[in-house]
C-alpha positions in Angstrom: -69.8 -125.2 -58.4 -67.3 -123.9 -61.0 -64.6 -125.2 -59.4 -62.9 -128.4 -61.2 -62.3 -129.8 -57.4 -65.5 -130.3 -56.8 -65.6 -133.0 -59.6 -63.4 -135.4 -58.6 -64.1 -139.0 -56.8 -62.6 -141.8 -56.0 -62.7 -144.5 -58.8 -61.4 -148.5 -57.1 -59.6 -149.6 -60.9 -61.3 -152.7 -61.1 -64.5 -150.8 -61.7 -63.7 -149.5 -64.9 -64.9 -151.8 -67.4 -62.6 -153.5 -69.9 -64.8 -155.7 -71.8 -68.3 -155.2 -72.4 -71.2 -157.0 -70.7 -71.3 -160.2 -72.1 -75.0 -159.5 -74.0 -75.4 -155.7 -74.5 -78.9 -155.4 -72.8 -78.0 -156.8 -69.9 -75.6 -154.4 -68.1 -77.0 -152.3 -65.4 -79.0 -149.2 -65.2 -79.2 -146.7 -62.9 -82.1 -144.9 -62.7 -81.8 -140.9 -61.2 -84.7 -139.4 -59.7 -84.4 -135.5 -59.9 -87.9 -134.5 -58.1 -87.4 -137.4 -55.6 -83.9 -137.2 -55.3 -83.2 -140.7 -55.2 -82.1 -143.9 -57.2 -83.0 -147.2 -58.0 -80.8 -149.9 -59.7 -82.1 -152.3 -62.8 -80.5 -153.8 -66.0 -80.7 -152.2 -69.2 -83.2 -154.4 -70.6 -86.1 -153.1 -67.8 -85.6 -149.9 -70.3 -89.0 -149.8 -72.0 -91.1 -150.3 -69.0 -88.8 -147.5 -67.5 -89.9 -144.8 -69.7 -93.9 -143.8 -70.4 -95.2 -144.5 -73.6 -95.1 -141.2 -75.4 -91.4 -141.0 -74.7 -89.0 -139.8 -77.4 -85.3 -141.1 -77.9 -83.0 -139.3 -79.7 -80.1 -141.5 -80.6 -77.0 -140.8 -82.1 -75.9 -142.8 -85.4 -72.0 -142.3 -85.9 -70.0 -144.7 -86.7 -66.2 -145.3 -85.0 -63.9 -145.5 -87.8 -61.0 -148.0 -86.6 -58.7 -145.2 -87.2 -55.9 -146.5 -84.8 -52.5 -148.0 -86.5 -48.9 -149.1 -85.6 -46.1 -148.5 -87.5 -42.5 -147.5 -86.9 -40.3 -144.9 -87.6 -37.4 -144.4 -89.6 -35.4 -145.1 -86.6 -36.9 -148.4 -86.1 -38.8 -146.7 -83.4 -42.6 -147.3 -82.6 -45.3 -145.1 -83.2 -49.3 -145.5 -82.6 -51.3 -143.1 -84.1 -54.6 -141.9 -84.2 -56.3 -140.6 -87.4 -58.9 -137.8 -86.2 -60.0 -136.2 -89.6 -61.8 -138.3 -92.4 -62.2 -135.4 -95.4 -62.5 -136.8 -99.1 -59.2 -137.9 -100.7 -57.0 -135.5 -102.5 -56.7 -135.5 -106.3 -53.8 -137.0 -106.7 -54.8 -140.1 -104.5 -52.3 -138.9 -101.7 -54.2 -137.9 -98.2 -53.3 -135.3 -95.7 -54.9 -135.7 -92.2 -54.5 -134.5 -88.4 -53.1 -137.7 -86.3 -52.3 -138.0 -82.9 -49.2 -139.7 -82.3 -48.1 -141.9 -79.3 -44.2 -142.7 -79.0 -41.2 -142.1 -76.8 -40.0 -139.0 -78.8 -41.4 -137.0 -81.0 -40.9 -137.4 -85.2 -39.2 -134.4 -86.9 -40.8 -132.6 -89.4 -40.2 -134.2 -92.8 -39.7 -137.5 -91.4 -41.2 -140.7 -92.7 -43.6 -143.4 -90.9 -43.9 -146.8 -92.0 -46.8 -149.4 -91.3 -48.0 -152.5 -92.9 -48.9 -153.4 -96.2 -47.1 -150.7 -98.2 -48.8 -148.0 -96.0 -45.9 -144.9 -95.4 -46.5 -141.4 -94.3 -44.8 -138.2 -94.6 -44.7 -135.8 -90.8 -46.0 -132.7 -93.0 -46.1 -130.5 -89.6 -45.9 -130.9 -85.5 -48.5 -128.8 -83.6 -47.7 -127.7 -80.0 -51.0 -129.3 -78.8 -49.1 -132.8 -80.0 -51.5 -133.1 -83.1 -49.3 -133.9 -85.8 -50.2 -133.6 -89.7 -49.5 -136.4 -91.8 -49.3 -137.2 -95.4 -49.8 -141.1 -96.3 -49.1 -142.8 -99.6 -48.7 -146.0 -101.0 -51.9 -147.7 -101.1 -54.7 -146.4 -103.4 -57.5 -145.6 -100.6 -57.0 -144.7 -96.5 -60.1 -145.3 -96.1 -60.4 -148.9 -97.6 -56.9 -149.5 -95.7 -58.3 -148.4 -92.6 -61.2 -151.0 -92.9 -58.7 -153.9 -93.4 -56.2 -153.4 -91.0 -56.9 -150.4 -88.7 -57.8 -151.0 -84.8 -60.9 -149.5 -83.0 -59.8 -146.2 -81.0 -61.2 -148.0 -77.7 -59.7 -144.7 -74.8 -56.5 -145.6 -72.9 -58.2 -146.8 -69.5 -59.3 -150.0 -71.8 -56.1 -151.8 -71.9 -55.0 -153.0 -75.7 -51.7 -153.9 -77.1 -51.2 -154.4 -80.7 -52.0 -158.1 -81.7 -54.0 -158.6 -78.6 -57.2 -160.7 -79.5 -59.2 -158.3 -77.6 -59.2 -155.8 -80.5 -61.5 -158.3 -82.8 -64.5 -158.1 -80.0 -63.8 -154.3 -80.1 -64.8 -154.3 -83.6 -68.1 -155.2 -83.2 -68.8 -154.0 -79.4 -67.6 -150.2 -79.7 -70.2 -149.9 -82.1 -73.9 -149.2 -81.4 -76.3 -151.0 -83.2 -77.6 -147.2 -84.3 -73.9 -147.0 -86.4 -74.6 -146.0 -89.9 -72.3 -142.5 -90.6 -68.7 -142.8 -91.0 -66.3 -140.0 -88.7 -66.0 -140.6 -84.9 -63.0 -141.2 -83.2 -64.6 -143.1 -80.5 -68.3 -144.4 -79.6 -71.4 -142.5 -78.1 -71.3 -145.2 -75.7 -74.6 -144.7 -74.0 -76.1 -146.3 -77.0 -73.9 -149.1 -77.0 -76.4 -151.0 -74.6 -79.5 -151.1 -77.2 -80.0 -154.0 -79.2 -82.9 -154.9 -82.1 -85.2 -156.5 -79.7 -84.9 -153.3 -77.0 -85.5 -151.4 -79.7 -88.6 -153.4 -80.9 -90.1 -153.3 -77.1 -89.2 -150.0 -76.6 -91.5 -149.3 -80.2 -94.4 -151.8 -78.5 -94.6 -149.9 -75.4 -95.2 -146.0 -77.3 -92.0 -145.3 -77.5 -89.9 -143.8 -80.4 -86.3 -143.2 -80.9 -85.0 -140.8 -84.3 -81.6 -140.4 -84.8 -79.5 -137.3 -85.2 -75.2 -137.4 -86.1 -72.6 -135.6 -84.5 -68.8 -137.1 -84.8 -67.2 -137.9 -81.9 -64.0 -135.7 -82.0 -60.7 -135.8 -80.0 -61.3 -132.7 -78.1 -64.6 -134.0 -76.2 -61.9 -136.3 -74.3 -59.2 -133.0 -73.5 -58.0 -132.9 -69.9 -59.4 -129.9 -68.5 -56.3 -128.1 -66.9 -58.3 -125.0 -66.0 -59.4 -124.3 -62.0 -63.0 -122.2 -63.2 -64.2 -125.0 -65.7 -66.5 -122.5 -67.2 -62.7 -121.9 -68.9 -62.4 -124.8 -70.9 -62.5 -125.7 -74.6 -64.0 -128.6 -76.4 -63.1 -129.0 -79.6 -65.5 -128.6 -81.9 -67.6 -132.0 -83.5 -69.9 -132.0 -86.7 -73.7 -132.6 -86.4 -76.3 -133.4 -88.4 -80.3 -133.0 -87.8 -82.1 -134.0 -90.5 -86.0 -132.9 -91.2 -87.6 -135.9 -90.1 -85.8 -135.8 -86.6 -86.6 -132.2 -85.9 -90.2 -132.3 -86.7 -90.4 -135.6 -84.4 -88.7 -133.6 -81.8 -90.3 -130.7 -82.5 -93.9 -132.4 -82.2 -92.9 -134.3 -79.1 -92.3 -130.7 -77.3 -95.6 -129.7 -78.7 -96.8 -132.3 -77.6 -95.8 -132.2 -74.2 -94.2 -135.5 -74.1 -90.6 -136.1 -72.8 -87.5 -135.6 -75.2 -84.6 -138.3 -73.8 -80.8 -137.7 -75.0 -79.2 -140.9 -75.4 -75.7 -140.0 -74.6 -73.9 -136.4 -74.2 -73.6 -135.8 -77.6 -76.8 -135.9 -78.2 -77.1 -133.4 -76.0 -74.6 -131.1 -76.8 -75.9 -131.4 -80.6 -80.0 -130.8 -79.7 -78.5 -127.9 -76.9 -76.7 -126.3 -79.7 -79.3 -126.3 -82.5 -82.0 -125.2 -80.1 -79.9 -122.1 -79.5 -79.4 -121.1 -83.1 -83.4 -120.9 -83.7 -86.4 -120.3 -82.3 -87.8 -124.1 -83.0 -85.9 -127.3 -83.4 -85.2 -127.8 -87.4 -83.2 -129.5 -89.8 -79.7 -128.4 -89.3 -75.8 -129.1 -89.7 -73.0 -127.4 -88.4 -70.4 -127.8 -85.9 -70.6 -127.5 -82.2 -68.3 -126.4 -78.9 -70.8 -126.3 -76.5 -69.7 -126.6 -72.9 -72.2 -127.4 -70.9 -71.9 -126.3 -66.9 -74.1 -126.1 -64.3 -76.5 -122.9 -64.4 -77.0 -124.0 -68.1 -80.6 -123.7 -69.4 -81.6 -126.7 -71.0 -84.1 -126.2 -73.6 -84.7 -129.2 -75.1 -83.9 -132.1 -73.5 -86.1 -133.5 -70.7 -84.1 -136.4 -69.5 -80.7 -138.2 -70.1 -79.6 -141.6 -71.0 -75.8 -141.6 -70.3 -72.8 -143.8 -69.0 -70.8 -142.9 -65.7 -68.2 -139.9 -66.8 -64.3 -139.5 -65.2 -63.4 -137.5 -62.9 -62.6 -134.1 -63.9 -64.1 -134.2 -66.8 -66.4 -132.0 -69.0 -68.7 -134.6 -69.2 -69.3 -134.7 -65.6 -69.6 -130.9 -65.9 -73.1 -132.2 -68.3 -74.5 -134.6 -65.9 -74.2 -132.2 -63.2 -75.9 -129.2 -65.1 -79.0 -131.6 -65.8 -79.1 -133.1 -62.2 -77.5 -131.0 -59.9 -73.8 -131.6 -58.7 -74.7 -133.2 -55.0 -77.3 -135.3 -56.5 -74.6 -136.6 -59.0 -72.1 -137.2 -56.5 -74.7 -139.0 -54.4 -75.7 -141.3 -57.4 -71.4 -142.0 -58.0 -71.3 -142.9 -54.3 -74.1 -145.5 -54.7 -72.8 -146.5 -58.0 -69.5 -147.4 -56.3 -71.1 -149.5 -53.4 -73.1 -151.4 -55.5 -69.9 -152.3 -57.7 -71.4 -150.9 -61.1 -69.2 -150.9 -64.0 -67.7 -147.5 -65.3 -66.9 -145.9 -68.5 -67.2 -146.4 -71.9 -67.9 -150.3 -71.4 -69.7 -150.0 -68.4 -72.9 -149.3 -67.2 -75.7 -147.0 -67.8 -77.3 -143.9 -65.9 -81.1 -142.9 -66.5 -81.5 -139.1 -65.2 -85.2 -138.3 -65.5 
């Protein structure tokens, strides 16, 4: 089971999802059945009678910063990069951050970048994992300039070129309605399927959703190049659990009622702060939880999630929760019945 082989399948391309459903609700839902070991298929918006009225949803609330710019370099070369790291600026109104870079060669050390609207940068250093660190001047806020003219960070298996109208829908689509903290490089896309009136029905039937934060971070996405996945290394992502979600979480376990993680971060976050102390609390910190199969789950009692790639430590989750054969059984039927994968495609319900 700890061999990476055993995650792969086979994927036809026109199942991976480049646009979203055209109304976020109504993409489909597959619901797992771990004590009956079997599957039924639905749309998203049969979600509250899905679920008993008691349940608990633990949503996550970051928001994608559209991080992604194109400049050239001083060459005349292209460049794409990718800003992963949104600290406070520096004093003197210059900013230092860790980018990754796409182009056909590599920048120099010392050597400048140029993008629109008076935006430069400065290649500070060149780490051998290809994250580069970057300087950027000229304009008196990153932040602000990122807002006006920076792309969405949609992953590479959704097709974008620069100046391709697509990236306007992305702007409003690879954000959950739950966005409200600024930091992620890309969505916790098993909430982008909620919308204000689920959420109201989901409230009329008994059930509540909190939210917790934890920043979507590059290294969530690494290839794993490792043949024993218990080997690999996420990168670590910032959470944050304030009081009011632990103490509904914690009364819902009191309770006996169900705890459901909307997405894998969510579960990597709860997983994490449940094994730091003996009771759910208010807590922040950073997390590199790698979740396998053999893992004990401690909080969590079911899982809201989107279909994972192959090989990937996300599939590594599912199967930990579920059990590897029943995952691979619920791919299989996810490919006959032509659901939509990835970050814009459908959704899974393990309970």
């Amino acid at each position: 089971m700890f061999d990476i082989d055993h995650y792969d399948y086979e994927l036809p391309e026109h199942l991976i999802a480049q646009v979203p459903a055209e109304r976020r609700d109504h993409s489909h839902l597959l619901v797992v059945d771990r004590r009956r070991r079997d599957f039924s298929d639905h749309f998203f918006y049969d979600l509250p009678r899905l679920l008993k009225p008691g349940d608990l949803l633990v949503v996550n609330n970051t928001q994608v910063v559209p991080a992604r710019l194109f400049g050239r370099k001083e060459s005349g070369g292209r460049v794409e990069i990718l800003i992963l790291d949104h600290p406070p600026a520096d004093s003197d109104g210059r900013e230092s951050r860790l980018c990754l870079l796409k182009s056909s060669k590599r920048p120099r050390e010392g050597s400048s970048l140029f993008f629109d609207n008076n935006l430069s940068g400065v290649v500070e250093s060149v780490k051998p994992d290809g994250v580069l660190r970057i300087r950027f001047q000229g304009v008196s806020s990153l932040e602000r300039y990122l807002e006006d003219h920076g792309a969405v960070p949609v992953p590479p298996y959704i097709r974008r070129e620069e100046g391709n109208g697509l990236s306007r829908l992305d702007r409003e689509r690879y954000q959950t309605v739950f966005a409200r903290m600024k930091g992620a490089v890309a969505a916790p896309t098993a909430g982008l399927h909620f919308t204000k009136k689920t959420n109201a029905l989901l409230t009329q039937s008994g059930i509540d959703l909190v939210e917790i934060t934890l920043h979507v971070g590059y290294g969530t996405f690494k290839v794993v190049r490792t043949k024993d996945i218990r080997k690999h290394r996420v990168g670590e992502e910032e959470f944050f659990i304030e009081a009011s979600a632990a103490d509904a979480i914690h009364r819902a376990k009191s309770d006996g009622r169900r705890v459901i993680a909307v997405g894998t971060t969510v579960v990597r976050a709860l997983e994490t702060a449940a094994a730091t102390m003996d009771s759910i609390g208010p807590c922040r910190g950073k997390t590199d939880l790698l979740i396998t199969p053999g893992f004990r789950f401690r909080l969590i009692d079911g899982l809201l999630t989107n279909f994972h790639l192959p090989r990937s430590s996300l599939l590594f989750l599912v199967s930990a929760l579920a059990g590897m054969d029943l995952i691979k059984e619920a791919y299989r039927h996810a490919v006959e019945k032509s659901y939509r994968f990835y970050s814009y495609g459908d959704a899974m319900l393990i309970v």
